[in-house]
N, C-alpha and C positions, 0 to 999 in steps of 0.2 A: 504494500500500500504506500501509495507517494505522501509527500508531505501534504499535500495538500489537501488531499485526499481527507486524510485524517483529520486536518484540522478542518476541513468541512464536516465529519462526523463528531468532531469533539463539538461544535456548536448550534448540531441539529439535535445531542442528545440533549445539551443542554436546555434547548429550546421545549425539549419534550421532558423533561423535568419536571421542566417552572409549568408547566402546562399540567400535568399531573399533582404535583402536588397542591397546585391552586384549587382544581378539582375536588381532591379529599378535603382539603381547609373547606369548603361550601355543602359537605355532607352536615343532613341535620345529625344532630348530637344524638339525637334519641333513637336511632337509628341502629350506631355503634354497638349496642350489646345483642342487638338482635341478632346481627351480622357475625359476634362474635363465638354467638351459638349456634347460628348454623355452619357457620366454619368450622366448628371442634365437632359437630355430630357429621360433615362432612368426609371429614379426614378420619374420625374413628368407624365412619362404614366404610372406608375405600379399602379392599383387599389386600394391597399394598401392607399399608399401617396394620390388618388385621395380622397378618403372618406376621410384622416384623416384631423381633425383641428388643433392638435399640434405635431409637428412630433420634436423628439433629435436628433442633428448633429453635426458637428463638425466642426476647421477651420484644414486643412490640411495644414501639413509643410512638407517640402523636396522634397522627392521623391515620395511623396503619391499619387495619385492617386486623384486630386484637386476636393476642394468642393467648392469652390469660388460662382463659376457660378450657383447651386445647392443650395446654401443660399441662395442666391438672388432672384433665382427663386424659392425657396419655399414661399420666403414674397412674393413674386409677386402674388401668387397666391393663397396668404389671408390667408396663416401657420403662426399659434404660433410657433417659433422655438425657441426651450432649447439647449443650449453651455455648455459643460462641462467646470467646474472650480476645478483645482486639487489641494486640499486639502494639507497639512502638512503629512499626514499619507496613503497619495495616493490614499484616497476616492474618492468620486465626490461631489463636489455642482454643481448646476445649474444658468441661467441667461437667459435673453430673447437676442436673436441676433437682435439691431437695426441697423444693419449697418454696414459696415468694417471702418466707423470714429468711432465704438464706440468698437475696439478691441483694448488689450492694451497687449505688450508684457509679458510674464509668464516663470515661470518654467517649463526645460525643451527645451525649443527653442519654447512654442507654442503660441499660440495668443488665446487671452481668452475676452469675455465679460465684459465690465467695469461696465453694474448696478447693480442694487440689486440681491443678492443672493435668492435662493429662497428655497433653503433647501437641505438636498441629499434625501429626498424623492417627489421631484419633479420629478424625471423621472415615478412615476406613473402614470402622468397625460398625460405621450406621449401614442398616438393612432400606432405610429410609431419611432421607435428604429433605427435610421443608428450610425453605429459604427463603428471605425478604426479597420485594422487590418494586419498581412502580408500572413495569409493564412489561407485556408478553408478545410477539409477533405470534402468526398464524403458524410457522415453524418452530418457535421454542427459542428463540433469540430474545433473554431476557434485560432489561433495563435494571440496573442500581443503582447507589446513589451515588457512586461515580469513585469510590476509595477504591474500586477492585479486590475487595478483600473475599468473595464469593468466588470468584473468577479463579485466585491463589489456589482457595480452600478445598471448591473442586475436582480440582488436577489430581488431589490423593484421595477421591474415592473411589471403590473399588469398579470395574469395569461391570456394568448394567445393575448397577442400584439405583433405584427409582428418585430420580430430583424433580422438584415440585417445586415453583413459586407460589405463594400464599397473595392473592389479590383479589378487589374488588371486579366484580362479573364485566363493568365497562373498560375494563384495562387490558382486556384478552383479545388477542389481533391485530393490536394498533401497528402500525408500521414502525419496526426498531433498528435506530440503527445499530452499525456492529464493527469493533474492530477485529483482526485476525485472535488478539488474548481471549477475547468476550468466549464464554464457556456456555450452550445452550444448556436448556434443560429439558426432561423430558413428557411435564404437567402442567398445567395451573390446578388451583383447589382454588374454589370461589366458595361463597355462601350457597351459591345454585348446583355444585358440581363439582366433580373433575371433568378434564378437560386434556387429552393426550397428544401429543405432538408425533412429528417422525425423531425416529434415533438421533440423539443428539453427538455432537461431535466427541 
C-alpha cells in the first residue's frame, strides 16, 4: 500500500469514527440495558459460546454496546473469562474476570482486571474471541478505535477460533476501511443476532 494510499485510509477511518460514535452519543439512555440483555442472552445461545470453556471479553465503557450482564452470565454458566489488560505499547495482556469488585480503573477511561496477569499469549487459550468494536463490513473487516491493540492480540489466537465483534445491529455492513495489519473477524453479535462472515484472514 502507497503512502498515500494509506493516508487516504487513515482519514476515511477517521471520518467513520467521528460518525459512529456520534451515532451511539444520540442512542436514548433507556435503551442501553435492554440492549445489554439481549446481547448476553444472545451470545449465551450462540453455539459457539455454548461448547466453549474459556471465552475473551471485555468491560464496556460509554456508549458501547454493554457487557456487564454478558460477564456475569458467562461465569454463571461455568466460563473461564480472559479481560484484556492494555499494555504500555498498546499490546494486550490478559487476567481472569472474578467479578466487577475485582475491576480497577485503567488507561484510557477503561476498567481492567486486578489479578495476575497471564501473558499476551493467553488469548490462545480462548475457545471464543468477543471483541470491541465501532463497525463491521459485509466481509468481516472490522473498525476500532484506532490503538491496534485487537489487530496485535489476534495474530496469537489459535487458527479457527470463532472472533466476534460485539455491536449495535446498524453498524453491521457499513463500508470499512482496511489496512494490510487490520485482522478480520469472523461475526458480529448484535442485540438481534449473530451475524457470520467468510473466513477471515
Amino acid at each position: 500500500m502507497d503512502a498515500r494510499h494509506s493516508a487516504d485510509n487513515t482519514i476515511a477511518k477517521t471520518a467513520l469514527r467521528d460518525q459512529v460514535r456520534a451515532a451511539r452519543k444520540q442512542r436514548p439512555l433507556g435503551a442501553a440495558a435492554e440492549v445489554a440483555a439481549s446481547l448476553a442472552q444472545v451470545a449465551l445461545g450462540w453455539d459457539e459460546v455454548r461448547r466453549a470453556a474459556t471465552v475473551t471479553a471485555y468491560v464496556s465503557v460509554g456508549s458501547e454496546p454493554g457487557t456487564g450482564l454478558l460477564l456475569d452470565a458467562l461465569v454463571a454458566a461455568g466460563k473461564r473469562v480472559l479481560l484484556p489488560v492494555v499494555l504500555p505499547d498498546l499490546d494486550l495482556d490478559w487476567a481472569l474476570y472474578e467479578g466487577r469488585g475485582h475491576l480497577a480503573p485503567a488507561v484510557r477511561g477503561l476498567l481492567e482486571p486486578t489479578g495476575p496477569r497471564l501473558g499476551r499469549e493467553a488469548v490462545a487459550q480462548a475457545d471464543v474471541v468477543l471483541v470491541p468494536g465501532l463497525a463491521v463490513s459485509s466481509r468481516g473487516e472490522r473498525l476500532g478505535q484506532g490503538g491496534g491493540c485487537y489487530d496485535r492480540a489476534l495474530t496469537r489466537t489459535t487458527a479457527g477460533t470463532p472472533v466476534a465483534v460485539l455491536l449495535y445491529d446498524d453498524e453491521v455492513g457499513l463500508p470499512v476501511p482496511t489496512d494490510p495489519h487490520d485482522v478480520r473477524v469472523g461475526f458480529a453479535l448484535t442485540a438481534s443476532g449473530v451475524t457470520g462472515f467468510e473466513a477471515r484472514r
